[in-house]
N, C-alpha and C positions, 0 to 999 in steps of 0.2 A: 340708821345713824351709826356714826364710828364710838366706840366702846373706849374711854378716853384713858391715855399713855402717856408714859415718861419715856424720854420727850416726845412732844406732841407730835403727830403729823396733819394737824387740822394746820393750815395755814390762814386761813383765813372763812369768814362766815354772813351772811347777808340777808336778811328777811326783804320778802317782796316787798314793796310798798301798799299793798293789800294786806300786809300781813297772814298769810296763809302758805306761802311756799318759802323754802328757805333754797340756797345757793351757798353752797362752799368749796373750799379748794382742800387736796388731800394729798401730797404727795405728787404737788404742781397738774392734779388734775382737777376737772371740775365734776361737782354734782348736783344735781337739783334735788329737792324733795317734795313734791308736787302741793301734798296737803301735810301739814304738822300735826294736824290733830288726826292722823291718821298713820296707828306704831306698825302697825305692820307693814310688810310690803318691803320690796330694796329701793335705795334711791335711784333714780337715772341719772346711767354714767354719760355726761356730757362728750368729753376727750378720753385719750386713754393711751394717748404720747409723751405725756409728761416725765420727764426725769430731770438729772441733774443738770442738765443742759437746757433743757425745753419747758418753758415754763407756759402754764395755762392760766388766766384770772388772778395771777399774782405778777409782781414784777419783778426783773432783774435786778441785779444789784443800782447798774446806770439808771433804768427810770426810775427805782424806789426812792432814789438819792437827788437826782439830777434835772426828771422831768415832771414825773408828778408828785413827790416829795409826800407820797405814802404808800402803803402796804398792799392795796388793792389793785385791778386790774380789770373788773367786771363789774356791768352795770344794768340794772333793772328797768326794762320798760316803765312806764309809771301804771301802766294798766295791770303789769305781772307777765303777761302771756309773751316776754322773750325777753332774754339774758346777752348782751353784745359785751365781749371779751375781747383782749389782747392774745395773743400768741406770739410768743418771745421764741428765739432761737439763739444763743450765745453760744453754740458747738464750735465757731469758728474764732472765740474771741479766747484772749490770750491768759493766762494764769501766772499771777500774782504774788509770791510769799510772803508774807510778814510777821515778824517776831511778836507776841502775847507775853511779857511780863509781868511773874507773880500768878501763873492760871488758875485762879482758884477762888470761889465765892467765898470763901472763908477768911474775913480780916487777920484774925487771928493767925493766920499759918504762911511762913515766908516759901518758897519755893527757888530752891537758887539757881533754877536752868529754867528761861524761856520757852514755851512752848510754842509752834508754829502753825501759822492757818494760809493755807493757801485757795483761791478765789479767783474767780473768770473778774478779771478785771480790765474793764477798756482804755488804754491811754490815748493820746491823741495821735492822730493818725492809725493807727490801728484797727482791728475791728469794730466794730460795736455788733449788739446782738440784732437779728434783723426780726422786724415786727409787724406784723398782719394784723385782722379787725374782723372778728369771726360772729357772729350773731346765733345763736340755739333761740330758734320758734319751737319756744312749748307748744302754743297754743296749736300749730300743725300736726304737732308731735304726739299732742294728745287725740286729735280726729283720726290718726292713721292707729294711734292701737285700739282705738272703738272699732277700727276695721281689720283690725288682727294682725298689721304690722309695727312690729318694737325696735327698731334701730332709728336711734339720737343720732346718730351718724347721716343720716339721709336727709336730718329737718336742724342739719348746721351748715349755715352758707360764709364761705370768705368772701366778703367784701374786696369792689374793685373800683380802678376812676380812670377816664384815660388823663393822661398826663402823669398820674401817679411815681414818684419819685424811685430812682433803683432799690433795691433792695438795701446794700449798703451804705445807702445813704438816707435813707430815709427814715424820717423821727414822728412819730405820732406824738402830741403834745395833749388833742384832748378828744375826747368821744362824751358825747352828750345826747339823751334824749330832747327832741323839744315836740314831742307828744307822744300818745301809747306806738303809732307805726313809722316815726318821722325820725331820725339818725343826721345828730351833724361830727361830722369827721375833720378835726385841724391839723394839718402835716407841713412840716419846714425839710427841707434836706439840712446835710450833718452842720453845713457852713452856717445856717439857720437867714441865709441871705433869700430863698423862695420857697413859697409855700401856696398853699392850698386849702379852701374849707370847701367841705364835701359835704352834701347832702343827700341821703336814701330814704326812699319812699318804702319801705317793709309792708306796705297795706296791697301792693301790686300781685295781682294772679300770677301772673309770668314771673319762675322764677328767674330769666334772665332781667328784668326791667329791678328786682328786688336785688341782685348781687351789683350791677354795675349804678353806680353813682353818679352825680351831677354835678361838676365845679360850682357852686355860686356866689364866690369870691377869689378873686388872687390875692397872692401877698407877698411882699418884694418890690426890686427896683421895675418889675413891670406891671405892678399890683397897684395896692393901695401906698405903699410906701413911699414909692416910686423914687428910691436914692438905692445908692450902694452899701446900707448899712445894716445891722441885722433887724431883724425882727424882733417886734418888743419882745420882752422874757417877761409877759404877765400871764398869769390864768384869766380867764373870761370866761361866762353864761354865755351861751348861745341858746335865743328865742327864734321859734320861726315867727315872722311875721306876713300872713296871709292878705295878697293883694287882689286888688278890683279883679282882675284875670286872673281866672284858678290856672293856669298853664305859668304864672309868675311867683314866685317865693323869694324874698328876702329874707338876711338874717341878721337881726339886732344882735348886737353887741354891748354887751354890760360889762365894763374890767374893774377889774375890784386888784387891787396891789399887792404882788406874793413874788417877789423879787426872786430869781433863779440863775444860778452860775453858768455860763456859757459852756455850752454843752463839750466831754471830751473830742 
C-alpha cells in the first residue's frame, strides 16, 4: 500500500467486485493488490508510463469533463480476474493559462495578485488527447507466477477492431463488462457523426482472437442513425444478449438520460 501524503498522489481506488482485490491509480499509474487481507507482499505494478502527460485508469481533463463526466478510467471484470483501462496520451495537445483569483483556502485572507494554472487543454480543432483500451488478465498473471514468471507487462493486451477510428480522432465513450470474459467497447470519431460498438471475447486461448474485436453494431448515417446528424450524447448499459446460434451475439441497449456537451 502507499503510506498516505500531502498532497495525495492516490488518484483514484477501486475494490473488485468480489471484494478481495483492490485497483488503484498513483501518479497516473495503475496497481492491483491481489488479496487485501494479505499486508505483506508489493502491489503489481500494472503500467509504469504514466506521467504528466500519459494518463493510466484515470482521465484527462476532456474525458473527466466532457465524456464521461468522472474521475475514473478502469473497470473490474464482474468475476475480478481482469482489470480493462483507458490509456490517455495528451503530449500533443496544447496548454492553456488561466488566471486563479484570491489563491487561497483561507476566506479570511485577501491576496491582491492572481495566481496562474496552466493545463493541457483541448479546443476545438486542435488536438485532443488520443486514447486506447488496455485490459491486465490477473487471472493469467497469476498462473504464470505459479510458474515463476512476474511481468504484468506480458499479461496486458491493447485492444483492436478493424475499422477502428484514427488516432486523432477517435473518442471512446464507454467500456463496459457484460460478463466475467465478454467487453463491449463504444467509439464515435471527434465529429461524433460515426461510430462503433465493439465486442471482445477475453475467454479465447488465442491471444490474437482475445486482442482483436468484433463490430456488432454501427452507428451513424450508415448505422442505426442513418441521417447526418450526431449521435445521441447519452450514456447507455450494454447487455450481451445470447442467441439461438452461439456463433450470434446481440447487444441490448438500456439508455437512461445524462445529457453531455458536444465534444471539443
Amino acid at each position: 500500500m502507499i503510506t498516505p501524503s500531502h498532497p495525495p498522489i492516490t488518484a483514484y481506488a477501486k475494490w473488485s467486485p468480489t471484494g478481495q482485490s483492490i485497483a488503484y491509480v498513483a501518479k497516473n499509474d495503475i496497481y492491483v493488490i491481489p488479496s487485501a487481507a494479505t499486508a505483506s507482499g508489493s502491489p503489481i505494478r500494472v503500467t509504469s508510463n504514466g506521467n504528466t502527460s500519459l494518463f493510466n485508469g484515470v482521465p484527462d481533463w476532456v474525458y473527466e469533463e466532457e465524456v464521461f463526466a468522472s474521475d475514473f478510467a478502469l473497470w473490474w471484470s464482474p468475476d475480478s480476474t481482469k482489470v480493462a483501462f483507458l490509456h490517455l496520451d495528451e503530449t500533443l495537445v496544447d496548454e492553456y493559462t488561466f488566471p486563479v483569483y484570491n489563491p487561497t483556502e483561507d476566506s479570511n485572507v485577501v491576496v491582491p495578485y492572481p495566481d496562474r494554472v496552466t493545463m493541457k487543454y483541448p479546443k476545438p480543432g486542435y488536438h485532443n488527447p488520443i486514447v486506447s483500451v488496455h485490459v491486465f488478465e490477473l487471472d493469467r498473471y497469476r498462473n504464470a507466477v505459479a510458474e515463476g514468471e512476474d511481468d504484468a507487462g506480458k499479461h496486458t493486451i491493447e485492444l483492436d477492431w478493424t475499422g477502428k477510428h484514427a488516432d486523432e480522432t477517435r473518442i471512446v465513450f464507454e467500456v463496459v463488462w457484460v460478463g466475467n470474459t465478454e467487453l463491449i467497447i463504444k467509439e464515435v470519431n471527434r465529429a461524433g457523426e460515426d461510430g462503433h460498438v465493439v465486442y471482445f471475447n477475453l475467454a479465447a486461448d488465442s491471444l490474437a482472437a482475445r486482442i482483436n474485436g468484433r463490430v456488432v453494431r454501427k452507428l451513424g448515417k450508415n448505422g442505426e442513425e442513418g441521417d447526418d446528424g450526431w449521435i445521441e450524447s447519452v450514456s447507455s448499459f450494454l447487455r450481451g444478449v445470447a442467441r439461438s446460434e452461439p456463433s450470434q451475439f446481440d447487444v441490448e441497449t438500456i439508455r437512461y438520460s445524462y445529457p453531455q456537451r458536444p465534444l471539443p
